[in-house]
VEXKEBA-152089 format. One record per residue: residue number from 1; residue in three letters; z, y, x of N, C-alpha, C in turn. Coordinates in steps of 0.001 Angstrom, whole numbers, plus 500000, padded with zeros to 6 digits. Each point is the difference from the previous one (the first is absolute). Layout:
# residues N
VOGU     i    aa      n.z      n.y      n.x     ca.z     ca.y     ca.x      c.z      c.y      c.x
VOGU   NUM   ALA        Z        Y        X        Z        Y        X        Z        Y        X
...
# end
This chain:
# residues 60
VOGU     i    aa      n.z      n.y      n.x     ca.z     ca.y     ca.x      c.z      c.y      c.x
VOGU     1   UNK   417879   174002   859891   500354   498985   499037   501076   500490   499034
VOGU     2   UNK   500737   500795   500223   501374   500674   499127   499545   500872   499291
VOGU     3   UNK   498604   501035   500534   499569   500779   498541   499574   499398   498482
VOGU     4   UNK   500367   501076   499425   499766   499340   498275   499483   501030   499457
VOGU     5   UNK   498417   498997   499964   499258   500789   499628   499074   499571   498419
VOGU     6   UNK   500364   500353   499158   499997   499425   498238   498927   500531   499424
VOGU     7   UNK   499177   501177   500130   498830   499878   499652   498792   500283   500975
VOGU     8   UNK   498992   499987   499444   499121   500079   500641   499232   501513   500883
VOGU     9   UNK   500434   500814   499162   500343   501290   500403   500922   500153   500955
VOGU    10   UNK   500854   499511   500192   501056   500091   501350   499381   499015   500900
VOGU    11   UNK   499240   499058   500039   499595   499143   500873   498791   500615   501057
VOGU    12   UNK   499088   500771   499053   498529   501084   500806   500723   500769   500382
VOGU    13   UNK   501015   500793   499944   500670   500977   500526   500503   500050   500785
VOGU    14   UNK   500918   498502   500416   499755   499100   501390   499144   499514   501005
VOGU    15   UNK   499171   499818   499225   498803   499475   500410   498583   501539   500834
VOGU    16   UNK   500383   500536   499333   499328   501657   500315   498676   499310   499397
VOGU    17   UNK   499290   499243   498886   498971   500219   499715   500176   500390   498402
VOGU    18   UNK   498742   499931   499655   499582   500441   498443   500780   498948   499465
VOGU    19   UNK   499928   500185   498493   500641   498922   499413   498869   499488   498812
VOGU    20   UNK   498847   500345   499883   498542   499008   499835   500032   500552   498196
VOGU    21   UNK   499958   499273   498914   499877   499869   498992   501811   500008   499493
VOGU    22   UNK   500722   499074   500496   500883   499574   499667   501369   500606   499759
VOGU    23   UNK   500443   500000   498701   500888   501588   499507   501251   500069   501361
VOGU    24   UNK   500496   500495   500202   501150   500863   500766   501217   499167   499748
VOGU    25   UNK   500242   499614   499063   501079   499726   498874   500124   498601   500285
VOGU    26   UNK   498938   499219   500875   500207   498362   499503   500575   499433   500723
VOGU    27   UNK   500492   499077   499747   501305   499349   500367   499476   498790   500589
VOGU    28   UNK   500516   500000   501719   499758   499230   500887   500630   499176   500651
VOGU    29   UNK   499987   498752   500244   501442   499080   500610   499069   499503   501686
VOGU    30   UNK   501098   500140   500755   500018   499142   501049   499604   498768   500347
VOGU    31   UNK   498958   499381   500327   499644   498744   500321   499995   499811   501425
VOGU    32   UNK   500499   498695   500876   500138   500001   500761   499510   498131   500010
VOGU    33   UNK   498717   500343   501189   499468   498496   500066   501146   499297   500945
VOGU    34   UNK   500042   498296   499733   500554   499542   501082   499195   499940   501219
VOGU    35   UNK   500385   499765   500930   499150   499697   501545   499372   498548   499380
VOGU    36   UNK   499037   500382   500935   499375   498670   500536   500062   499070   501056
VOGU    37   UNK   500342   498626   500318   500014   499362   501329   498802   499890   499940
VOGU    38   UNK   499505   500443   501350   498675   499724   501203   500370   499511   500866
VOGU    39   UNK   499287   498600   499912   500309   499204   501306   498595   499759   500648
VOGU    40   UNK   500181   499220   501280   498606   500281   500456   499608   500762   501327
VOGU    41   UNK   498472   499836   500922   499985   500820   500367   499489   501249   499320
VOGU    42   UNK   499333   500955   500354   499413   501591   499722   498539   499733   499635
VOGU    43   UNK   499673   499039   500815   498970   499340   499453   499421   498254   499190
VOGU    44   UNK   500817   500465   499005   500327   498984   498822   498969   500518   498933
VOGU    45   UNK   499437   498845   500079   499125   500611   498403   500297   499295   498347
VOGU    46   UNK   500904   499304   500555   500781   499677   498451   500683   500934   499206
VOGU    47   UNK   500425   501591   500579   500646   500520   499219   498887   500917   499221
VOGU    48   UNK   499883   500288   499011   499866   501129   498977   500563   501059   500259
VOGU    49   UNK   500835   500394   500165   500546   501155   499859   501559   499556   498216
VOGU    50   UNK   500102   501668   499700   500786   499526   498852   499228   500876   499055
VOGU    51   UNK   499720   500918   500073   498936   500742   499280   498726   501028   500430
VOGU    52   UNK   499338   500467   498844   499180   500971   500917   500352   501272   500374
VOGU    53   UNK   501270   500074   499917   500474   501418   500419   500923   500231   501048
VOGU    54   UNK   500285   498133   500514   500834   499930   500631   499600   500469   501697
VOGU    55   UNK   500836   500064   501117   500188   500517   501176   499506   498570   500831
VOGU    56   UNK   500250   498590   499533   499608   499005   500477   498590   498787   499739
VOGU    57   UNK   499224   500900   498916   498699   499356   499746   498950   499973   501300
VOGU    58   UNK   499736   498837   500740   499683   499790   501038   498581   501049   499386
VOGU    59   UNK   499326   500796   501144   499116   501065   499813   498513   499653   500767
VOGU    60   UNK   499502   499833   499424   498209   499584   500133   499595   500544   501677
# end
């Protein structure tokens, strides 16, 4: 959380992958989702999830 990492080129370089199309040079900010409350049991089918990329989208 304390690294500062400002473009996108320093971020794959962290990351150890390619850096795709996207110049070296571009300038990247920190986003940080809030949590989500899950209440409920595990088997609740009211939740969604929060996105499709998320770690908690209940899985088929």
């Amino acid at each position: 959380m304390s690294e500062q990492i400002e473009t996108w080129g320093d971020l794959v370089e962290r990351a150890g992958v390619g850096r795709g199309e996207t110049p070296s040079d571009t300038p990247v900010t920190k986003l940080i989702s809030a949590p989500v409350p899950i209440t409920g049991s595990g088997e609740s089918q009211d939740f969604g999830g929060c996105g499709s990329a998320c770690g908690c989208v209940p899985q088929a």
